[in-house]
N, C-alpha and C positions, 0 to 999 in steps of 0.2 A: 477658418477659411469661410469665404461668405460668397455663398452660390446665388446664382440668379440662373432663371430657366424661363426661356418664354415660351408660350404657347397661346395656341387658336383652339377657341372653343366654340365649336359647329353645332351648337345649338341655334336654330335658325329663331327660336322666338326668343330667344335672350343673348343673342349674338350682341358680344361686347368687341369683338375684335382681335387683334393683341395685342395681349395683356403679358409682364413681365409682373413675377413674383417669386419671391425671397423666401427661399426653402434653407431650413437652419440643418447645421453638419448634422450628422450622425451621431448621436451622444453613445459612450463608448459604454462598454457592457463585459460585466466580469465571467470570464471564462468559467465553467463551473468546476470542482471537482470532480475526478473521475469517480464511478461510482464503486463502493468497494467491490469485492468480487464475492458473487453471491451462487452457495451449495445449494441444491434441491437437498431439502430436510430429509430424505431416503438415505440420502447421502452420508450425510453428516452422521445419523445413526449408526450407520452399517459399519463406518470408519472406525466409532465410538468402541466397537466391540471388537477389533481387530487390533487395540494398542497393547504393546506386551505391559508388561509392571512396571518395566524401563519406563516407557516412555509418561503412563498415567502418574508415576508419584510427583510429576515436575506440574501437573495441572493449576495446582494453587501458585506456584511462582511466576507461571504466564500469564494467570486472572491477574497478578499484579500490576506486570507491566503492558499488558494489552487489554484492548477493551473488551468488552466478557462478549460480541458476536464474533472477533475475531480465535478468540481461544480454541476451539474446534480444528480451525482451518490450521494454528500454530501448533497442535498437536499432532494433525496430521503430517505437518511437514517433518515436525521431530522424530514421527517415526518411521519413517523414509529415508531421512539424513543421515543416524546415530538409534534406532531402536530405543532410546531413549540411555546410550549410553556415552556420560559428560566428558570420557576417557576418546570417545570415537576419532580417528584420525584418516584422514585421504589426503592426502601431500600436505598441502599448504593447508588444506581446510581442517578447520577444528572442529572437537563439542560437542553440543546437542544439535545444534542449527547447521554446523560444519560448516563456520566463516573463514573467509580467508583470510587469516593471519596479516598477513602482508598489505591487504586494501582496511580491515576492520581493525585492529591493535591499534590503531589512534583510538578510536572510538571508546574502545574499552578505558585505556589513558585518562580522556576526560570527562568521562562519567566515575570512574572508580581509584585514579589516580594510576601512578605508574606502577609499574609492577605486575600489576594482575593483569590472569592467564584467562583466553579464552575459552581451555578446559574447565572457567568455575564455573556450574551452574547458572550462577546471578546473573554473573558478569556476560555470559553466552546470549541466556532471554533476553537481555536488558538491549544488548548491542544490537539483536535482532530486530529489538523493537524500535531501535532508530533506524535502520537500514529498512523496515516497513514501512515507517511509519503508523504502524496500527494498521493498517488496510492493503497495505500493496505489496503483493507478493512473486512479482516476477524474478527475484533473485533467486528463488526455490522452485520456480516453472515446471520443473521438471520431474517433483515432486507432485503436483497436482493435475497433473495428468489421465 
C-alpha cells in the first residue's frame, strides 16, 4: 500500500509550503520468542536438595531430551507430579510428568511408535519435552508455583 501525507512546514525561513511526500509501509517485524522462564539461582538450589532418589535418578535422561538450563526447572516439576515415581497415576494422567493419556499417547505414538506407555521413563521425558518445547512450562503451572 503506498501512502501519501501532506504537510506544512512552518519554518518561516525555509517555508516551502505544501509539500506532499511518500512515506513507505511499515516493514513487518518478527514477533520474538517468549523468553524462557527464568528461577532466581537461590531457587534452583534449594529445590536441588529437596528431590527424593525418585525423582534425581531420571537427571541424566532429562539432560537428554531437554536443554541442560531447563533440566532444574524439569526436575522440579517431576517431583511435584510423580516423586520421581514412572508408576505415578491421577486419573487420566500418567508417569513422571503425569500426561494425560488421552491428549499426549499420540505423541508418544510418533516419537517411539505404537504401543508404548506413558509409564516408560523415555517415553514420559521425551513427550514432555514436546509438549515444552524445552522452555515452556504452563502445562505443569501448578507445579511451579
Amino acid at each position: 500500500m503506498v501512502s501519501a501525507i501532506t504537510f506544512h512546514l512552518s519554518d518561516p525561513i525555509h517555508d516551502l509550503g505544501w509539500k506532499s511526500a511518500y512515506i513507505p509501509p511499515p516493514k513487518p517485524t518478527a514477533t520474538p520468542a517468549p523468553a524462557p522462564l527464568a528461577r532466581p539461582a537461590g531457587a534452583v538450589a534449594a529445590a536441588a536438595a529437596v528431590y527424593s532418589a525418585g525423582t534425581e535418578q531420571w537427571r541424566s535422561l532429562v539432560a537428554a531430551y531437554f536443554p541442560a538450563e531447563s533440566v532444574q526447572i524439569v526436575l522440579d516439576i517431576m517431583q511435584c507430579e510423580s516423586g520421581g515415581s514412572p508408576g505415578a497415576t491421577n486419573g487420566v494422567h500418567q508417569g513422571l510428568m503425569q500426561e494425560n493419556v488421552n491428549l499426549h499417547q499420540a505423541k508418544a505414538d510418533a516419537l517411539f511408535g505404537p504401543g508404548r506407555s506413558l509409564y516408560e521413563p523415555e517415553v514420559n521425558i521425551a513427550v514432555a519435552a514436546v509438549i515444552s518445547g524445552g522452555y515452556s512450562w504452563g502445562a505443569w503451572a501448578d507445579c511451579l508455583r
